[in-house]
C-alpha positions in Angstrom: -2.2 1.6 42.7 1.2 4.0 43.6 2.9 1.9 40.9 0.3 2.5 38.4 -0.2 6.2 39.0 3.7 6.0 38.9 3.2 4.1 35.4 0.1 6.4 33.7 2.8 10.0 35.2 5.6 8.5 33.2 4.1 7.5 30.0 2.2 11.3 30.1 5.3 13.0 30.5 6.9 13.9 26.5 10.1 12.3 26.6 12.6 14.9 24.5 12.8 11.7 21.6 9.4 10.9 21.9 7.9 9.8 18.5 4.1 8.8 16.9 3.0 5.8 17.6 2.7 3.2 20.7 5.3 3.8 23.8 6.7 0.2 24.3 6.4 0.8 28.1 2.7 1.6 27.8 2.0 -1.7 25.8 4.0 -3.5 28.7 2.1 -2.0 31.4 -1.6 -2.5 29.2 -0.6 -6.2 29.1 0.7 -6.4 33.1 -2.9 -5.2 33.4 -4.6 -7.7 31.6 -2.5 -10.4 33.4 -3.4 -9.0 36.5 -7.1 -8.8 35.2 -6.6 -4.9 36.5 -9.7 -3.1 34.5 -9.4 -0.5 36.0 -5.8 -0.1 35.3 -6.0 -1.1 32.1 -8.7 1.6 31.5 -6.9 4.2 32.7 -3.9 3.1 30.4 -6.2 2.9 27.3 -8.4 6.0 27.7 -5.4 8.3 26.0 -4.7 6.2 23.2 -6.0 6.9 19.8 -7.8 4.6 17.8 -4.9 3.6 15.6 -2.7 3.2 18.2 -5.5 0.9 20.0 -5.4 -1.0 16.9 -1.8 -1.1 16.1 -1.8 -2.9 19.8 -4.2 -5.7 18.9 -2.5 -6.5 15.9 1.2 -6.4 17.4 0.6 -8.9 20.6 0.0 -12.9 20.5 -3.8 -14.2 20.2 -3.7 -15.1 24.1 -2.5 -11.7 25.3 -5.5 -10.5 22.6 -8.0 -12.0 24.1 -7.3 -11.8 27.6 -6.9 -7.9 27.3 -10.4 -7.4 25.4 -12.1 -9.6 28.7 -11.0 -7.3 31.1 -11.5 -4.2 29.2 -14.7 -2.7 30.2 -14.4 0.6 27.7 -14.4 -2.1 24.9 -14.3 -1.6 21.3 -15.9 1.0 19.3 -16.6 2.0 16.2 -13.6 3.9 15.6 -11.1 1.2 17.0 -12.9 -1.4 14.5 -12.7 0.4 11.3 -8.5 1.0 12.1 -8.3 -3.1 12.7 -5.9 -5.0 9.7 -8.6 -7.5 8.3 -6.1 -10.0 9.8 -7.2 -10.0 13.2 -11.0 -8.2 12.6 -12.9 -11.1 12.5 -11.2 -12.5 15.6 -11.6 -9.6 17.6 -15.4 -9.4 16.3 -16.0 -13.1 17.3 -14.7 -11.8 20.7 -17.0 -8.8 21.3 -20.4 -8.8 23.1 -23.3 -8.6 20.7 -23.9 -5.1 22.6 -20.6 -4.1 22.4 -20.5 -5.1 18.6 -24.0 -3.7 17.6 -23.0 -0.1 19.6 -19.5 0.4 16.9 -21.0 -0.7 14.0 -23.6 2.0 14.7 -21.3 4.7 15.5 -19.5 4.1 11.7 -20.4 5.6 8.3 -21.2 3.0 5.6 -18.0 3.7 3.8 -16.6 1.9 6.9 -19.3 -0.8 7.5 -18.6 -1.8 4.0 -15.0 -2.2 4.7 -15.2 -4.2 7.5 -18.3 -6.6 6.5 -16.7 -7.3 2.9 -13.6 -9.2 4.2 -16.2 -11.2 6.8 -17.6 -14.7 6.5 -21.1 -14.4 6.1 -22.0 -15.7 9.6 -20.2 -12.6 10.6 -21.6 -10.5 8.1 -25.2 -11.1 8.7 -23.9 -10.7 12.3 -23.0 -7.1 11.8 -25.5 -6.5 9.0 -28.4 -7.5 11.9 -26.9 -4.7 14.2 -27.9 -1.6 11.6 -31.2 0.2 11.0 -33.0 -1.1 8.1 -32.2 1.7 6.0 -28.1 1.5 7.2 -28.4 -2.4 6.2 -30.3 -1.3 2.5 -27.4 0.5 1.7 -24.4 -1.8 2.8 -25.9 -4.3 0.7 -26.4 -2.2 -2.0 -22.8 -1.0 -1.8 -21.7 -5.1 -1.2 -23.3 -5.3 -4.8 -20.7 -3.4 -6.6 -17.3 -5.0 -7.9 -14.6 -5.4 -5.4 -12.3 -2.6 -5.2 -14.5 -0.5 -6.8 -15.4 3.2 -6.1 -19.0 1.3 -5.0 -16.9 -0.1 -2.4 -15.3 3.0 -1.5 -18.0 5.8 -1.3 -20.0 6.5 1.6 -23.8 7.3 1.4 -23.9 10.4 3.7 -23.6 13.5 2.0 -24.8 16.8 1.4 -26.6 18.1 -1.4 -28.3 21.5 -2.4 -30.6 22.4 -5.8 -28.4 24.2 -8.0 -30.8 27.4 -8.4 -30.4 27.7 -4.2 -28.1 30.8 -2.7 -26.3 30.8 0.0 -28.5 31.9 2.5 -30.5 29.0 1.1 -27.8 27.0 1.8 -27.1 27.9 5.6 -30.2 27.9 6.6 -30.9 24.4 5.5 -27.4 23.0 7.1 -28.4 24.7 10.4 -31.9 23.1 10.8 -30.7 19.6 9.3 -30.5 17.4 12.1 -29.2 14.9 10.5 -25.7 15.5 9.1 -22.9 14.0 8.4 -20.1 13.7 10.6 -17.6 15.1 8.4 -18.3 16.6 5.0 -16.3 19.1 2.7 -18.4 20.0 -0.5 -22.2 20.5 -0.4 -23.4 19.2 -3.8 -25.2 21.1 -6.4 -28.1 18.6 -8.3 -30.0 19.4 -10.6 -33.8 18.0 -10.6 -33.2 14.4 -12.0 -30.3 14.2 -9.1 -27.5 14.7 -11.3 -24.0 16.2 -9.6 -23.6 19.6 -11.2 -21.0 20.9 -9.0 -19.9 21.6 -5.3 -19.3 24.2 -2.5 -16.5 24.4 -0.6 -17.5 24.8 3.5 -15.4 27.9 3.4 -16.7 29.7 0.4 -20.2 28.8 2.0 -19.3 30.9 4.8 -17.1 33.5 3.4 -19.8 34.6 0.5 -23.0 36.8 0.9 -26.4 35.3 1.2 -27.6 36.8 -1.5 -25.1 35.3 -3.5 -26.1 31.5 -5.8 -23.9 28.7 -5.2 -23.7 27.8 -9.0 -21.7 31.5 -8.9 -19.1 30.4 -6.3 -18.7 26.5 -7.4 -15.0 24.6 -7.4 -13.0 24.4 -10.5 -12.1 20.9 -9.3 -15.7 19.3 -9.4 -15.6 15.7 -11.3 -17.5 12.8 -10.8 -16.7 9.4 -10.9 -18.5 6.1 -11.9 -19.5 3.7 -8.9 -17.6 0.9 -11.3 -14.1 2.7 -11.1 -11.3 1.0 -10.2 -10.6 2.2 -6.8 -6.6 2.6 -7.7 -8.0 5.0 -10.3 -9.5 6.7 -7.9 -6.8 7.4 -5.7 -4.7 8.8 -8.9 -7.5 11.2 -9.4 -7.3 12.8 -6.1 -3.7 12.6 -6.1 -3.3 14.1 -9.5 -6.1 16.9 -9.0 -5.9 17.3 -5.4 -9.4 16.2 -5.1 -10.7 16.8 -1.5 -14.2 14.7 -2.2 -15.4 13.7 -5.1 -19.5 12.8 -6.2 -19.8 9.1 -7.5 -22.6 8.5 -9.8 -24.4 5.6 -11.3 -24.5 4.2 -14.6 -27.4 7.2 -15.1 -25.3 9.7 -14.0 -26.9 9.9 -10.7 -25.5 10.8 -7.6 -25.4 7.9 -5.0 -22.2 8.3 -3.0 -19.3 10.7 -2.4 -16.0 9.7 -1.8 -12.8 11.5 0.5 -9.8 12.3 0.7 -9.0 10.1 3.7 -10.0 6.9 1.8 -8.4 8.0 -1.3 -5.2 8.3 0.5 -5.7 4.8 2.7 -6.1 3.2 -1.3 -3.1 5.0 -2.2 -0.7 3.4 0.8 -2.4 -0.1 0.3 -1.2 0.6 -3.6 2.2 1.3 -2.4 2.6 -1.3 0.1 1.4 -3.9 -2.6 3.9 -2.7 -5.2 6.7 -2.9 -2.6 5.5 -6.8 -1.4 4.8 -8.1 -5.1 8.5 -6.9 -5.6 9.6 -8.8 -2.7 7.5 -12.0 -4.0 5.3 -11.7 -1.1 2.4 -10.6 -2.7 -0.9 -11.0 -0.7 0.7 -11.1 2.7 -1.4 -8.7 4.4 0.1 -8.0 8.1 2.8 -9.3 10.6 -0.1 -11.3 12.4 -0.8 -13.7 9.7 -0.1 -17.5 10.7 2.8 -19.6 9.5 1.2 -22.0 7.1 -1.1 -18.8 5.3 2.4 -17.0 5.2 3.9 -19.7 3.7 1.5 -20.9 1.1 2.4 -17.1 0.0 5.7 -17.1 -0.3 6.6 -20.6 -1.7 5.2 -19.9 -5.5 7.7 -17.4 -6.0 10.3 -18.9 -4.2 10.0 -21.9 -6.8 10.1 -19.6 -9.5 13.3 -17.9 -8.3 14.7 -21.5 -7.7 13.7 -22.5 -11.4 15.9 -19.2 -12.4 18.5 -20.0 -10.1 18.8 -23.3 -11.5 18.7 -21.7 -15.1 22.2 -19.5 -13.9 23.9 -22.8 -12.8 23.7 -24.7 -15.7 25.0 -21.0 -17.7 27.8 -21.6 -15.2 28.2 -25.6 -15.9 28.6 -24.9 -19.7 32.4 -23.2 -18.8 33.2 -25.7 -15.6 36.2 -26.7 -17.4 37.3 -22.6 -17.7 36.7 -22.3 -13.8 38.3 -25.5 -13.3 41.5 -23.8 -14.9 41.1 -20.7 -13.5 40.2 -20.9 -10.2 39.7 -17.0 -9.6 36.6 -17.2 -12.1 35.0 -19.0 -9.3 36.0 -16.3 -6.8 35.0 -13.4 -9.0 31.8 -14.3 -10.9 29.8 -13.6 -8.0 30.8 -10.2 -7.9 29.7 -9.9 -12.1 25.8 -10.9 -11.1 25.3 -9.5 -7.6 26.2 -5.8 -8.9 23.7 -6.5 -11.9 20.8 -7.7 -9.8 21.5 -4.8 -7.6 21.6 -2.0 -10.7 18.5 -4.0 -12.0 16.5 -3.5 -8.6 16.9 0.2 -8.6 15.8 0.8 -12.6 13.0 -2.0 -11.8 11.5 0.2 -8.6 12.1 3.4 -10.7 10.2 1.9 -13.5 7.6 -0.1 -11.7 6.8 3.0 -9.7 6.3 5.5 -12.8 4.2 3.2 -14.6 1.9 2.6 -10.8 1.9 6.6 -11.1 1.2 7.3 -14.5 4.6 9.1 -14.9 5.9 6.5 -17.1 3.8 6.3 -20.5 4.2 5.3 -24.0 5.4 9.1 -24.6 7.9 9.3 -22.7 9.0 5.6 -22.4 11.6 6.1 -24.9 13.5 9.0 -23.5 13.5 7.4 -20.0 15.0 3.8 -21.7 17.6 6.0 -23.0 18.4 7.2 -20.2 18.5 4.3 -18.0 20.6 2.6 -20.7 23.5 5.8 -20.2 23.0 5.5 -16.2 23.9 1.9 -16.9 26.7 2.0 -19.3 28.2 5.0 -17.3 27.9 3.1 -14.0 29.6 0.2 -15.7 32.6 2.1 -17.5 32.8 3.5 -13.5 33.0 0.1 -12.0 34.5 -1.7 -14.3 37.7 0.7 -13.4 37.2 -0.3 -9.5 37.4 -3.9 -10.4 40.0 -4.0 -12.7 42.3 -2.6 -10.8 41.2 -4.4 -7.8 41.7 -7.7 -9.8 45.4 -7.0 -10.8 45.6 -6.1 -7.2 44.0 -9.5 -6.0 45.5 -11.9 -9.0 48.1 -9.9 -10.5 46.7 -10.8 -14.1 46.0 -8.1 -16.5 43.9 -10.1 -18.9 41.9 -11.5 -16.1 41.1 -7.5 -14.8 40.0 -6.6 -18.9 37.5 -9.3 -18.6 36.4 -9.2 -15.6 35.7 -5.0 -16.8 34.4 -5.6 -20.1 32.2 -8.1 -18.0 31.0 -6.0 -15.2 29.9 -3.2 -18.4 27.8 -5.4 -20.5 25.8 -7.0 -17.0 25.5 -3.0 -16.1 24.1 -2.1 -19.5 21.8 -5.8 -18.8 20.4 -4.5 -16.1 19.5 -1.4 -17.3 17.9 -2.6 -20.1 16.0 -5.6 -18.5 14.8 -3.3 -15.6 13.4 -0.5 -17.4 12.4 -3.1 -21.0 10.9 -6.0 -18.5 8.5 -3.9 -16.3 7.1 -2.2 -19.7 6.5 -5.4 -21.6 4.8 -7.2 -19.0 2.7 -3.8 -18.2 1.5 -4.1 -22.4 0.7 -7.1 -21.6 -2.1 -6.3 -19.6 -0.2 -7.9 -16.1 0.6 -6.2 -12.7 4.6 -5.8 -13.6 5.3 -5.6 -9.7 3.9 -9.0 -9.5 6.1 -10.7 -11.9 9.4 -8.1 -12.9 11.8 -9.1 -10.1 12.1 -12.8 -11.0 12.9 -12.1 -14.7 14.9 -9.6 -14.2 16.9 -11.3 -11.4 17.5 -14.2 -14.5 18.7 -12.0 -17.1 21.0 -10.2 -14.8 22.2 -13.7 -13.6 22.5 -15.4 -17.1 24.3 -12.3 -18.6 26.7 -11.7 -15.9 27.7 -15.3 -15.5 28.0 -16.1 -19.5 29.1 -12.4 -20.5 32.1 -13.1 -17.6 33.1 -17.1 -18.3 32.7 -16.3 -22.0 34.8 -13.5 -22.3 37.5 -15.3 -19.8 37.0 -18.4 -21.8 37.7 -16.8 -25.2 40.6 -14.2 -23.8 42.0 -16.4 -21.1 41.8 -20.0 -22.2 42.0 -18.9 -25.6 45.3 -16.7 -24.9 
């Protein structure tokens, strides 16, 4: 017990680089614990953590070390702990969890989060958890399971607070302090008006801070708007992001009010939107955590690996058609690499630059002009600037003049290539009514490697072999 007390002292103590997030020695002592079947220890290790960082620990250690950990932890899961879980490992640690134990979190979350867990399930979980609610929490899961995926149905949750519009605020405070049931956490009391339409809402602060005398319709938010239960839950990130929405009412296709949504799942949509947009670039769209399996990981990545090796094989036969140039000149070979690499590269940045206005909204049909323009005189000027590097690093190397103009003129018109493909490729693919993080990188990674290779071996071809 000397050495854990020495243990739990250490990890309390702020270390003067001490950052967010788990303390490596604290996840090593947790899982000496759990080999050790030490509860108490491991207890006593866990009580600080927060949820997240309880969660971030499940997901980053092996199934074994998973489950032998959640055995001898007598705290358990709750509510909180569940709701932070990567859909990766949930229903695992579900499958592991007393009925109890289960039915005790489950209660503790709103239905914004009971929704979020129980729509990634198998339906022998599902009706698992579903079974653990009151009848009235179950009504309105199922109602909410009812709505398209990713939809602001998805995303609201069904405890709120709302006031008649002709109320004051002595009205108001009154009724809030003899409620006893409340939400948890709530920003805006709704105005309705009699056939439960949203009408407006009431900051929490101006609540307090205004008379009682005084009507809420008189001290209502500029920012009130409502949104449909069928919205597209990206949308509805961009519409707290762009107004600074705190919550927001979601109505039906009547107008009525039957959820509210916040800012903390607003923002959660906005990272997953993020993270997506970075993976689809990558080609590893869909891969959802570090703790997914081999064979799920790679039946991911292999489509888009085949559709990079159909491209690649597409610049190798551009490269075939001048084998008898590079045959002759055997410093072709040694600096056409150099032609494509510094396209894809230039691509890549005007592709996230692009992809990421058009995820944003800051790249539209008004404006797409002006930015191509741009990224074309980035390009070109980039190019003039390394074409001057190379060709006087190539009379450097090969002490051949003609061979540094081509390889010059070369590294330009690739430059200019990827400027235009980044920026042009990403905008066509968006008209086209497809994700263009999903798809850009592979055709752009072809046009930068079919320009620089042809635009290099043909301009060495004609000034070289030619001359």
């Amino acid at each position: 017990m000397a050495g854990q007390d020495e243990q739990l002292n250490e990890r309390r103590e702020p270390a003067e680089d001490e950052d967010y997030g788990l303390d490596p020695r604290t996840v090593e002592a947790i899982l000496q614990a759990a080999d050790a079947g030490d509860a108490a220890g491991i207890d006593a290790l866990m009580e600080p953590l927060h949820p997240a960082d309880i969660a971030d620990l499940l997901e980053q250690i092996g199934a074994g070390e998973r489950a032998k950990l959640l055995s001898h932890w007598s705290r358990g899961i709750d509510g909180d702990i569940l709701s932070e879980l990567d859909e990766s490992i949930r229903e695992e640690v579900i499958e592991a969890l007393p009925h109890e134990v289960l039915s005790e979190a489950v209660r503790e979350l709103d239905s914004d989060d009971v929704v979020d867990i129980v729509e990634d399930l198998e339906e022998p979980q599902q009706e698992r958890i579903l079974g653990a609610l009151d009848d009235s929490e179950r009504a309105a899961v199922k109602q909410s399971l009812t709505y398209p995926d990713r939809s602001a149905g998805r995303l609201m949750q069904r405890e709120f607070v709302t006031a008649p519009e002709d109320w004051t605020v002595g009205a108001a405070i009154d009724f809030l302090r003899g409620e006893e049931e409340l939400p948890d956490q709530f920003y805006h009391v709704i105005l309705v008006d009699p056939r439960w339409h949203p009408v407006g809402y009431v900051t929490l602060g101006k609540l307090l801070s205004s008379r009682r005398a005084v009507r809420l319709k008189d001290i209502t938010e500029d920012s009130f708007r409502t949104i449909s239960v069928t919205e597209d839950e990206g949308e509805v990130a961009y519409a707290f992001n762009q107004y600074h929405l705190i919550s927001a009412p979601v109505v039906d296709e009547h107008d009525r009010l039957v959820g509210v949504i916040t800012i903390d799942d607003a923002m959660i949509v906005l990272d997953e939107e993020h993270e997506e947009d970075v993976l689809r670039l990558a080609g590893v769209a869909g891969e959802s955590s570090i703790s997914d399996g081999v064979v799920e990981t790679c039946r991911r990545r292999t489509p888009w690996l085949a559709v990079n090796l159909l491209t690649a094989i597409l610049a190798s036969w551009v490269i075939s058609l001048f084998s008898n140039s590079i045959q002759a000149i055997v410093a072709l070979a040694t600096l056409m690499p150099i032609v494509a690499s510094q396209g894809g590269n230039a691509a890549t940045q005007t592709l996230a630059v692009a992809v990421r206005g058009l995820a944003t909204k800051d790249l539209t049909p008004s404006n797409a002009g002006r930015i191509v323009l741009r990224e074309l005189m980035v390009g070109g000027l980039n190019g003039l600037i390394f074409a001057l590097v190379m060709g006087a690093t190539t009379v450097f190397w090969f002490g051949s003049p003609l061979l540094a103009l081509v390889m010059a003129m070369a590294m330009i018109i690739n430059l200019l290539a990827a400027a235009l493909g980044g920026i042009l490729i990403p905008l066509a693919i968006e008209r086209l009514g497809f994700d263009p993080a999903l798809a850009s990188g592979a055709f752009v990674t072809t046009v930068t490697d079919v320009v620089g290779f042809f635009s290099f071996l043909g301009l060495a071809t004609l000034i070289l072999i030619g001359h």
